[in-house]
N, C-alpha and C positions, 0 to 999 in steps of 0.2 A: 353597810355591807354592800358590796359591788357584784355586780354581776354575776360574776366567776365565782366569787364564795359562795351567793346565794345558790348557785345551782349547783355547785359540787355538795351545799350542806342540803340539797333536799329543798329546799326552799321554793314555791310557785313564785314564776318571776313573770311579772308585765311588760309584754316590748308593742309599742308601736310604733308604725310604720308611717314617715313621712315625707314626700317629694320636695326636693328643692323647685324653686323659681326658675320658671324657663326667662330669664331676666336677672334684671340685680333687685329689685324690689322684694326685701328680704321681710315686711311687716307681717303679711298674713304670716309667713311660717313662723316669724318668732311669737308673733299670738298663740297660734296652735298651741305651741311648745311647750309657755306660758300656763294655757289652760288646764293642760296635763299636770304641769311640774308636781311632784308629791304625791302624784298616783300612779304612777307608773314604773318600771325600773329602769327604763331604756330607750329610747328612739334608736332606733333604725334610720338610716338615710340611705335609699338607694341610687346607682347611677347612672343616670339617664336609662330609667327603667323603662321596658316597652320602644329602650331603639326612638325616645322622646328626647331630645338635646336640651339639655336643663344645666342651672349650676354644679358645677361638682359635689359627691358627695363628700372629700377633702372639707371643701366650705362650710358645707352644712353638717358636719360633725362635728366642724370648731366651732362654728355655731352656739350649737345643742351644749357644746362642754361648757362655753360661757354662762347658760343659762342654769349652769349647775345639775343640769342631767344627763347621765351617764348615755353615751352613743355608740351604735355601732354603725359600721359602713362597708356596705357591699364591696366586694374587692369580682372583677373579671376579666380574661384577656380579649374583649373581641376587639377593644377599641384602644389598645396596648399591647405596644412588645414587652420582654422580660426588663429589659433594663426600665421603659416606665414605669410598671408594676412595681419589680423593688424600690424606685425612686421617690413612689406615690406611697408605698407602706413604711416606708421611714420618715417618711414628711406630715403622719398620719401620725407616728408613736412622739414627734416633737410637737407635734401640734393638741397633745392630750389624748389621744383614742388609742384607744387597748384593744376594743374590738371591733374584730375582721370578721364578716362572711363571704365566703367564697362561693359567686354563684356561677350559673349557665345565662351568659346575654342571650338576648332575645336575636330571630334574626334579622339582620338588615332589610328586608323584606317589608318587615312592621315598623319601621323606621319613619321620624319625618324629614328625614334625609337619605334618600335611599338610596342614591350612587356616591354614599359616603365606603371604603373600602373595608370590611373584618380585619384583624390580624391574627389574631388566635396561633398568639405563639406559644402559648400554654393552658394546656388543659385546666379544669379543674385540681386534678390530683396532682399536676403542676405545680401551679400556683404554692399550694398548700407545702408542698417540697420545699420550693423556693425561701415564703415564708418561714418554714421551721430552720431554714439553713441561715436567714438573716437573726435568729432568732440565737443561733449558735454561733456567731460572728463572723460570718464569711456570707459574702454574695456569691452569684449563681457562677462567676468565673473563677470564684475559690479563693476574692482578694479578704483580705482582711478587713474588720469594719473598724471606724474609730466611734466607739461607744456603739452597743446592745441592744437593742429591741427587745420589748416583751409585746406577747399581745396574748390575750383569749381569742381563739379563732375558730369559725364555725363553718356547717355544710350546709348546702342546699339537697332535698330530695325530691327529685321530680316525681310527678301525677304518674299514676298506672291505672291501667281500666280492670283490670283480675289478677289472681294470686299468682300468674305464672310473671307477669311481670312486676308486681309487687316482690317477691322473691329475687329475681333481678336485681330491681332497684337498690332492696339491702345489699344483695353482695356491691356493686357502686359502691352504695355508702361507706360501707365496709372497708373498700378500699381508699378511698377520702379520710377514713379517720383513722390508717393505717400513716399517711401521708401528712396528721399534724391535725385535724377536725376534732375539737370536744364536746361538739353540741352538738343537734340536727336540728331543722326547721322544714316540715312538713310542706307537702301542697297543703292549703285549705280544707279544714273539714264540716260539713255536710250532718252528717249522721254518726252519731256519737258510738253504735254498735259496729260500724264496719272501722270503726279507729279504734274499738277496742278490742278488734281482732288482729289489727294490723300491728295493735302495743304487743299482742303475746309474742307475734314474729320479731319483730323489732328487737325485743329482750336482749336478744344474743348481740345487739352493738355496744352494749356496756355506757351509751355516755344519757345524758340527761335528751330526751326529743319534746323538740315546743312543737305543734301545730299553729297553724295560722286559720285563725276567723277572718272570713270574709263578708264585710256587710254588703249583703244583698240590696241594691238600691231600687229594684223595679222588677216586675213581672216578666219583660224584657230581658232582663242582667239574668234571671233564675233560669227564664227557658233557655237562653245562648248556651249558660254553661251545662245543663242538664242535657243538653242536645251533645255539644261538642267538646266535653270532657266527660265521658262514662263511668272515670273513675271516681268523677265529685259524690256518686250517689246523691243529688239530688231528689227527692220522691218529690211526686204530684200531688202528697200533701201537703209539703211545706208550699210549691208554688200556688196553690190554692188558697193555704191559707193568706199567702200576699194580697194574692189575686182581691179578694169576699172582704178584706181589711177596709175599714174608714178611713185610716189613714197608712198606706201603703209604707212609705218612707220611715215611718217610729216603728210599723209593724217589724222590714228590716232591720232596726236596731233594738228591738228586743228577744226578737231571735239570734243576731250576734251577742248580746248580753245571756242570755238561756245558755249558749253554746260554751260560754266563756266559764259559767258555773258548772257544767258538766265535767268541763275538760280541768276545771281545777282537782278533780279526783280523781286524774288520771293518769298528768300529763308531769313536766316541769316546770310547763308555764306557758304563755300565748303572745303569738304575734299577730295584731290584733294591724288589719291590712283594711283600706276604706276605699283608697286608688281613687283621691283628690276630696273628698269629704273630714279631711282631718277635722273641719269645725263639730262633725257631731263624735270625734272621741269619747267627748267628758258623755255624752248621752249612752252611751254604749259601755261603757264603767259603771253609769249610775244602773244602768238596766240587770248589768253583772252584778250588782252589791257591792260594789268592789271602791 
């Protein structure tokens, strides 16, 4: 069962999240891949995530499809006009990938090329247009296609620090899944009662919402984001309990595994995000039961 069914039938679904080679040396990632395969529903490949110049995620979706697991790949305009975009989402449905997320790049600002130029010819809700229009046989100049596109395609929902912009945020989404999105994938969640106040609101999007776990690598990693994301809810117990641990590193990944069993009772499933640790996945599974 793929993707798409499993989460239209209710199903918790596994997606993890893995960076392509800033290079061609394609080994560690296909190991990663490897170690997952059969426990997971899905990799994720993002691209050139963090404004980081890496392989495309084109590449490393065909990748993934070769290795027999099901991928999804970021789709964004900062670093593509409309005609790329549609050029790169048909080159994506012959190349095996069915599924799209459509995110918000990062800015060029946090780049490691930083007087490379934006083009942002299309918004998110853009894109998502665009998409469902390849999807009905015509591109964005109204030509006809030779041969259809399908895809499952999804949205990003960015961080909020309180309800007033939590409430925001859904209407956004709202408008993204007006525009062709059947899924959501969360900022990172933190604390299992402020996501299960955020599901009651959410309700009214109608589509299946993943959250994303984030493995906490360091004392370091917790305080950054507890400081300068408000809305992660962080508490001072989790970074304490990092902190007081024997072994700091496993402590993080059993808190992502804790988080992952929480959120199976809650959610539709987890995008389980490490940002270059793909090797301790399978640990982060085994700490979920999963």
């Amino acid at each position: 069962m793929n993707i798409q069914k499993r989460l239209q039938s209710g199903k918790f679904v596994i997606l993890a999240e893995m960076n392509t080679p800033k290079g061609v040396d394609i080994s560690r990632f296909m190991t990663c891949a490897r170690h997952i395969r059969g426990r997971i529903d899905g990799i994720v490949v993002p691209d050139m995530d963090n404004g980081v110049m890496r392989m495309s995620a084109l590449a490393g979706g065909a990748l993934v499809q070769q290795e027999g697991i099901e991928a999804l790949i970021n789709v964004y305009g900062r670093d593509r006009n409309r005609m790329a975009l549609q050029g790169d989402v048909l080159a994506a449905h012959v190349l095996g990938i069915q599924n799209l997320i459509v995110v918000q790049g990062e800015n060029m600002a946090c780049s490691d090329h930083r007087d490379a130029l934006p083009v942002n010819d299309l918004d998110e809700p853009g894109i998502l247009t665009a998409i469902r229009g390849l999807q009905a046989g015509k591109d964005m100049a109204g030509f006809d296609l030779d041969g259809i596109p399908q895809f499952y395609v999804g949205c990003h929902m960015a961080s909020f620090a309180d309800e007033a912009a939590m409430n925001a945020e859904i209407e956004l989404v709202r408008g993204k899944i007006a525009a062709g999105a059947s899924f959501v994938i969360t900022p990172p969640v933190f604390d299992i009662r402020h996501f299960n106040a955020f599901m009651q609101k959410a309700s009214v999007l109608h589509v299946p919402i993943i959250p994303t776990v984030f493995l906490i690598k360091s004392v370091a990693v917790a305080r950054y984001i507890a400081t300068n994301e408000p809305g992660a809810h962080i508490s001072e117990d989790l970074i304490r309990r990092i902190r007081t641990s024997a072994d700091r590193e496993l402590e993080g990944v059993r808190i992502a595994g804790e988080m992952i069993a929480q959120l199976k009772k809650e959610a539709g499933g987890v995008l389980i995000q490490t940002m270059g640790w793909e090797h301790r996945l399978p640990a982060i599974l085994d700490a979920a039961g999963l």
